[in-house]
PLY file of the C-alpha trace (Angstrom):
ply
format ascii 1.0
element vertex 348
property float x
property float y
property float z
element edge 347
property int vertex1
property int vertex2
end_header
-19.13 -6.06 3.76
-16.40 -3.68 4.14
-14.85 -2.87 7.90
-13.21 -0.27 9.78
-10.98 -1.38 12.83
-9.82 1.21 15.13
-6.90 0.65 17.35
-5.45 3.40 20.01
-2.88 4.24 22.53
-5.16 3.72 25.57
-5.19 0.17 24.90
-1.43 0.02 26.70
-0.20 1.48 29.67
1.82 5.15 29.12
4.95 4.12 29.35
4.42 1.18 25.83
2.71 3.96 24.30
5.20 5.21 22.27
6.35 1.52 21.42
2.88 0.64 20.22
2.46 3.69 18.63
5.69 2.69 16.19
4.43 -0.62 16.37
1.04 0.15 14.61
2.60 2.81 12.02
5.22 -0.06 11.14
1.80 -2.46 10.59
-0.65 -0.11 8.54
1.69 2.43 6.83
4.19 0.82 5.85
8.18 0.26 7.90
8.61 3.64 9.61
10.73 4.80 12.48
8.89 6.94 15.33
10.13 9.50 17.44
7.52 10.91 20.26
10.08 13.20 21.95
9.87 11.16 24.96
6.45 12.27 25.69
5.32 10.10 28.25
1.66 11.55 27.82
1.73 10.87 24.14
-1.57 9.52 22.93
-2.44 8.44 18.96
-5.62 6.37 17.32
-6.04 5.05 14.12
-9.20 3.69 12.44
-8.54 2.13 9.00
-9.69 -0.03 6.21
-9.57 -0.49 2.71
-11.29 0.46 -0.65
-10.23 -1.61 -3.51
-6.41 -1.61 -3.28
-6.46 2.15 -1.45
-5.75 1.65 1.89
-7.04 4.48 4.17
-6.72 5.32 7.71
-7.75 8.62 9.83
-5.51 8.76 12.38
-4.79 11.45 15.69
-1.88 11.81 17.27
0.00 13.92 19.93
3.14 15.41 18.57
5.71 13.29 16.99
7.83 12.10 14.34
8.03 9.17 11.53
11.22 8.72 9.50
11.50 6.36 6.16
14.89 5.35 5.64
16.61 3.57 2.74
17.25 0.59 5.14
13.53 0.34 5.81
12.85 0.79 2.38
14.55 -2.36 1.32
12.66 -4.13 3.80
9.13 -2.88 2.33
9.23 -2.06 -1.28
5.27 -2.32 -2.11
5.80 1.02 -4.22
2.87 2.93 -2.92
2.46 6.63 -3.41
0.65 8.26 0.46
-1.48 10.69 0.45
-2.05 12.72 3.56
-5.10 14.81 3.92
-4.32 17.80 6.70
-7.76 18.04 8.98
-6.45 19.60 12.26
-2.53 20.84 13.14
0.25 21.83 11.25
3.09 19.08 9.64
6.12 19.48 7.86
6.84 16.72 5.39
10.69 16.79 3.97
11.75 14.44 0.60
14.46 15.02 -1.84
15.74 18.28 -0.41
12.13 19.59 -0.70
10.10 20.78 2.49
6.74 21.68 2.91
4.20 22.37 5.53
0.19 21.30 5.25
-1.99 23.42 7.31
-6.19 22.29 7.66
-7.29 22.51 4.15
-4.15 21.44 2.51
-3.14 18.07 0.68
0.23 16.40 -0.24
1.58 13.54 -1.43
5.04 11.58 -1.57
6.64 8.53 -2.15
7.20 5.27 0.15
9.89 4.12 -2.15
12.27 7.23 -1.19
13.56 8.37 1.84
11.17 11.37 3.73
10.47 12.56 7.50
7.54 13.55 8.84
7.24 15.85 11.53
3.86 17.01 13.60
4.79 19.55 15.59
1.52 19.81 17.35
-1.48 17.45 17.66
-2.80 16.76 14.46
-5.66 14.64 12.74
-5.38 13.46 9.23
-6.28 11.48 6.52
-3.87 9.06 5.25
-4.41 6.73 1.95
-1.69 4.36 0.73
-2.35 4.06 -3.23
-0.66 1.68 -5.93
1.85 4.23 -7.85
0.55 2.43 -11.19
-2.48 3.34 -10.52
-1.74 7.32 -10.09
1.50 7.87 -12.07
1.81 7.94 -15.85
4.66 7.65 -18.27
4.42 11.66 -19.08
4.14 12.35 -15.45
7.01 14.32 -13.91
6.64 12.50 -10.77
9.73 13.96 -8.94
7.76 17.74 -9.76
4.70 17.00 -8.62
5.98 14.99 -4.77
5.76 17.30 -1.40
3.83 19.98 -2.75
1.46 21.68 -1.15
-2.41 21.09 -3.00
-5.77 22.86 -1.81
-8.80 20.55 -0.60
-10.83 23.60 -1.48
-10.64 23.74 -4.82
-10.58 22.32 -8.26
-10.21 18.34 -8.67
-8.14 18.60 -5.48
-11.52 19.48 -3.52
-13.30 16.85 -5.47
-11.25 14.56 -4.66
-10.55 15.11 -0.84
-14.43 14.52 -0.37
-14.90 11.84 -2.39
-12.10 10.21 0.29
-14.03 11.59 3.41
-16.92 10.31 2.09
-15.76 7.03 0.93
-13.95 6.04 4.49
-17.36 6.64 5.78
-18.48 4.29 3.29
-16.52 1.55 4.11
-18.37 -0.68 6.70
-21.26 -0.92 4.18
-19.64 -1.75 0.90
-19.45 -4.75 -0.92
-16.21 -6.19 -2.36
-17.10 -4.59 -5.95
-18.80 -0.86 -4.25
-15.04 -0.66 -2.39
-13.01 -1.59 -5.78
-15.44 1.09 -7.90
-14.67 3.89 -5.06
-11.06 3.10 -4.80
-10.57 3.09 -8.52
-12.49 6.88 -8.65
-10.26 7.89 -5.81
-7.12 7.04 -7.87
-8.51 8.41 -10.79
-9.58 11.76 -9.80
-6.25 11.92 -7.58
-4.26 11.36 -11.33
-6.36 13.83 -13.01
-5.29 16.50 -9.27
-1.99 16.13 -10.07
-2.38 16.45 -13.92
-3.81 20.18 -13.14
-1.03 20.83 -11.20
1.49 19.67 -13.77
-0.41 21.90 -16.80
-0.85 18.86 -18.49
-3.91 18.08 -20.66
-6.06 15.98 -18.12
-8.08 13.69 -21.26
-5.91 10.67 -21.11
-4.91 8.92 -24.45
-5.93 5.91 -26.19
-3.09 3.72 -25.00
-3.54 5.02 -21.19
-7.15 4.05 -20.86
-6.72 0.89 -22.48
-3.79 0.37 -19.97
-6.16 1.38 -17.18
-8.93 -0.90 -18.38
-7.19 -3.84 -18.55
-5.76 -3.19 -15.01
-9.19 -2.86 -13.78
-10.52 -6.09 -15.47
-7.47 -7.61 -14.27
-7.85 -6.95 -10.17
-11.93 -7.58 -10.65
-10.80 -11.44 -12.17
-7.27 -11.68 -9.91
-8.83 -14.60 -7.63
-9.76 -16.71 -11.13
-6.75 -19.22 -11.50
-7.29 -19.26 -15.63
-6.84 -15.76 -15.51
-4.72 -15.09 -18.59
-3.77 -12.76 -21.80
-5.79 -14.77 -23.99
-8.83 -14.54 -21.43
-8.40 -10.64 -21.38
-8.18 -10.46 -24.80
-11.43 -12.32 -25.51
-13.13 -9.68 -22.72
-11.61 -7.26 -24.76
-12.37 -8.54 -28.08
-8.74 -7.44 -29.38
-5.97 -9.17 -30.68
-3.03 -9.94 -27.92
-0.76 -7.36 -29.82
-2.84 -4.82 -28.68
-3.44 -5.60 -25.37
1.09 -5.86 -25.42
1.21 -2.22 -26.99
-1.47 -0.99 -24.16
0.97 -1.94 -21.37
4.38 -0.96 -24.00
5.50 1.72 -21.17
4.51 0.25 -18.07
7.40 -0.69 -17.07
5.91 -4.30 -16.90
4.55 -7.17 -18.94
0.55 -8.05 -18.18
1.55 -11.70 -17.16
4.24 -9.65 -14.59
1.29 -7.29 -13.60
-0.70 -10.30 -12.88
2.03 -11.88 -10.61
2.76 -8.92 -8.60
-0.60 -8.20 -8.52
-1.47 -11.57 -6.86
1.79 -11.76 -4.53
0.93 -8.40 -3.42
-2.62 -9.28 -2.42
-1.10 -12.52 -0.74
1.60 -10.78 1.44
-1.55 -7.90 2.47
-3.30 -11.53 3.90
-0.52 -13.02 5.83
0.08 -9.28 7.42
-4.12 -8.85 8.26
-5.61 -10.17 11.30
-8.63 -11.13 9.46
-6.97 -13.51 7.75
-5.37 -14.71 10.80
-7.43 -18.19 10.30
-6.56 -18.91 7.09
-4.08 -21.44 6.00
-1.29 -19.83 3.95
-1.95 -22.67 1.06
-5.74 -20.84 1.39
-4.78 -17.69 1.30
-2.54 -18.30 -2.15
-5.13 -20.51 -3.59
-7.66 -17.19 -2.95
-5.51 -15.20 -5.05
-5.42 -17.40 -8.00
-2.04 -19.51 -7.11
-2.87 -23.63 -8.21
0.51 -24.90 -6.31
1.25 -24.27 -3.16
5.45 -24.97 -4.23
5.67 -22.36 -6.84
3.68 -19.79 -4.93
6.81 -20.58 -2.20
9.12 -20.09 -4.50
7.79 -16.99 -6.31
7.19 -15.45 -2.58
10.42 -16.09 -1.42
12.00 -14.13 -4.77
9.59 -11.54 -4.27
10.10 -10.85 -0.85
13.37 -12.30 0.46
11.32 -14.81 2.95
9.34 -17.98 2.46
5.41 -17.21 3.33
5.27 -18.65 6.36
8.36 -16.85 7.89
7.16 -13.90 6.95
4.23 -13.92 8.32
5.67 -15.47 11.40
7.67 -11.91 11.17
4.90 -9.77 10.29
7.53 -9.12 7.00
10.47 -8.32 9.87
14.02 -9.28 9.21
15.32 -7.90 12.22
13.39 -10.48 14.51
15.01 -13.71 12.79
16.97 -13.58 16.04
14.22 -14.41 18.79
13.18 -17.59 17.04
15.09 -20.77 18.07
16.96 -22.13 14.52
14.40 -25.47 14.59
11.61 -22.94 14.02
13.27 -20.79 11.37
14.45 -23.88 9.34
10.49 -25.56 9.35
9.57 -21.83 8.02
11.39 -22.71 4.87
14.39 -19.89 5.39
17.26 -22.10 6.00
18.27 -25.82 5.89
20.06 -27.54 8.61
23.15 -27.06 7.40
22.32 -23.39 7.02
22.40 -22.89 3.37
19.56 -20.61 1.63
16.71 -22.76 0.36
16.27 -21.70 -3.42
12.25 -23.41 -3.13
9.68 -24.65 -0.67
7.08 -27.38 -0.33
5.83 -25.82 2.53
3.72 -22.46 2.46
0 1
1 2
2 3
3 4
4 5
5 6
6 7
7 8
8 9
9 10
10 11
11 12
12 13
13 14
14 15
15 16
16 17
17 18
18 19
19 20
20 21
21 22
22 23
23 24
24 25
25 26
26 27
27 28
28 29
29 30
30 31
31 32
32 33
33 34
34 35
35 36
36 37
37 38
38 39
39 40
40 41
41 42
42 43
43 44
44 45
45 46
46 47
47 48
48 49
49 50
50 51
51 52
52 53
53 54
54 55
55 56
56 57
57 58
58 59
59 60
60 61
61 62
62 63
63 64
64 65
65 66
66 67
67 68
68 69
69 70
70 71
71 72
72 73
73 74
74 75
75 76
76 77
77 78
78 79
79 80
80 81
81 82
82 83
83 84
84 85
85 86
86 87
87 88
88 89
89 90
90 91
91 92
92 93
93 94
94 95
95 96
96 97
97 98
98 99
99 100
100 101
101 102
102 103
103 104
104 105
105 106
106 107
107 108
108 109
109 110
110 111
111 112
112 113
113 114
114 115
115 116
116 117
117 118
118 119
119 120
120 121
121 122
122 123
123 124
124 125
125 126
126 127
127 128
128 129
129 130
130 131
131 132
132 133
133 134
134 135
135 136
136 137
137 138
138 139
139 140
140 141
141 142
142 143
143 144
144 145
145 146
146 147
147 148
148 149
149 150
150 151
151 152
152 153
153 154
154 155
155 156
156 157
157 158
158 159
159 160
160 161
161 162
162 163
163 164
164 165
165 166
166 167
167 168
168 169
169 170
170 171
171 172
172 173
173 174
174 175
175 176
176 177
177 178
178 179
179 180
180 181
181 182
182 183
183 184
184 185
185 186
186 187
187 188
188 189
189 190
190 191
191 192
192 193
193 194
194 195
195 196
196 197
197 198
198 199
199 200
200 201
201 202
202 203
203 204
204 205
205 206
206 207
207 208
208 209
209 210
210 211
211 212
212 213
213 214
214 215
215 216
216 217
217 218
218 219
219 220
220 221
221 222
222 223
223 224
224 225
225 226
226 227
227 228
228 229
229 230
230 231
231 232
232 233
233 234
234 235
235 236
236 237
237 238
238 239
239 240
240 241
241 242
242 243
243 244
244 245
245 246
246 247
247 248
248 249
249 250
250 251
251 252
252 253
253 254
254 255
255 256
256 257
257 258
258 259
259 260
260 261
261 262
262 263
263 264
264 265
265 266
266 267
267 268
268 269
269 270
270 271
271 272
272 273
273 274
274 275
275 276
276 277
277 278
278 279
279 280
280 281
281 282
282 283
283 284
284 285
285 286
286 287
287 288
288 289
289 290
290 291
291 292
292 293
293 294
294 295
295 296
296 297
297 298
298 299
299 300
300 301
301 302
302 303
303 304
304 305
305 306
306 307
307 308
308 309
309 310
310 311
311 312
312 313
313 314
314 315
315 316
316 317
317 318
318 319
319 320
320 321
321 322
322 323
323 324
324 325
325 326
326 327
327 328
328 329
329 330
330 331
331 332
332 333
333 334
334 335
335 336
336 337
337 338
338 339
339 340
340 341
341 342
342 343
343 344
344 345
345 346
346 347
């Protein structure tokens, strides 16, 4: 079963409020910086989960600020696209020179892997999703066009859409594993098919794009199966392994590449959860499909700059290597004794 966990200011005294605020944001949305113009009676509550690989919070704040810069980018690069649905306030949301306001009724989107600021300039509630850019964003998309607009929740797709995300965070502490993938994968696809309208585009995807899309969807329902492979999606697929190379031709990435980023991805959302917070890291990467416990080191440690275990000694932070004593930080795997960069890992 799916859950929801819901986490809020009143937990702390006022004056950590606005530290556990920024805290929380930096957890579930991603490395943000929060401002809460020194409002000592500032006040915010989240309640999130997950739907297939959409995560989704509803979340109420006081007035404040969040700020994505390139620094913080570098230090979380996960390439999601957010979504924020506008229930109650007014926010301005500012990317690439372009600035917008959402009122109640109003939609946007933007992306985590450029620079934006977010400003509520009055209590607000909204509805947040975090959703794989793959998954939304298509070669013939003019994804620049189509970030920081303003899109109705009244109308059209748009409207279709927005519910089918009310609806489905409702959903969420009684799905099953598979229920949760199905709804997240509608989400994205009717969100695709928003932003198509928008664009003028024809919304009927092609040949190659639905393959593409189908073989992404076989591909995160089999990601925990270590013989996962191209020749096993091929035989699902009953197609030669040409075709299933000409399906993902413009995706910027090779299936096998898909498959690993897929499964690192999933690993580094586990060492970050408090669910998983019992789980062995060689458990967690043997979950996702890893059969060696070195080369999932290794590969994690490319991927994300840290071996597994730092990082989720970290919770993914650079900027706290300082508070551990060096004995500690060399048994994570990030250093040697003589201080050198490790280039692989026994340890997870």
């Amino acid at each position: 079963m799916g859950a929801l966990e819901m986490i809020s200011t009143e937990q702390v005294k006022p004056p950590e409020r606005a530290a556990f605020w920024t805290e929380l944001l930096w957890k579930q949305l991603g490395r943000l910086r929060s401002e809460t113009f020194s409002d000592e009676t500032f006040r915010g509550r989240m309640v999130h989960g997950e739907v297939g690989s959409v995560k989704m919070c509803r979340l109420s704040a006081s007035r404040h600020r969040v700020v994505r810069s390139p620094d913080l980018i570098r230090q979380d690069d996960r390439g999601y696209l957010k979504l924020v649905v506008q229930l109650e306030g007014s926010t301005w949301f500012e990317q690439n020179g372009r600035k917008t306001m959402l009122s109640p009724g109003e939609w946007s989107i933007y992306d985590t892997m450029k620079a934006y600021s977010v400003s509520n300039t009055s209590p607000i509630e909204q509805l947040v999703l975090l959703v794989p850019r793959e998954k939304v964003l298509t070669g013939s998309m003019k994804a620049d066009d189509l970030m920081v607009q303003r899109y109705s929740a009244r109308t059209g797709i748009g409207r279709l859409a927005c519910e089918l995300m009310g609806a489905a965070f409702d959903e969420i502490p009684g799905s099953t594993p598979q229920s949760a993938e199905a709804i997240g994968d509608a989400i994205t696809e009717l969100l695709r098919h928003s932003l198509l309208e928008r664009s003028g585009m024809p919304t009927a995807l092609s040949h190659k794009e639905a393959m593409r899309d189908r073989i992404k969807a076989y591909i995160e329902r089999n990601l925990r199966d270590p013989g996962l492979s191209i020749d096993q999606i091929a035989d699902a697929f009953q197609c030669s392994k040409r075709n299933l190379h000409k399906a993902f031709s413009h995706a910027g990435t090779t299936i096998s590449e898909y498959i690993w980023h897929l499964r690192l991805e999933r690993c580094r959302n586990d060492l970050l959860s408090p669910s998983c917070g019992w789980k062995s890291i060689t458990e967690i990467a043997f979950s996702w499909g890893f059969n060696s416990s070195t080369h999932f080191s290794k590969a994690f440690k490319e991927a994300f700059g840290m071996p597994p275990r730092f990082y989720r000694m970290t919770d993914g932070r650079t900027d706290t290597l300082a508070a551990f004593p060096a004995p500690q930080i060399a048994t994570a795997g990030l250093i040697t004794r003589a201080g050198k960069n490790r280039d692989s890992t026994t340890q997870c």
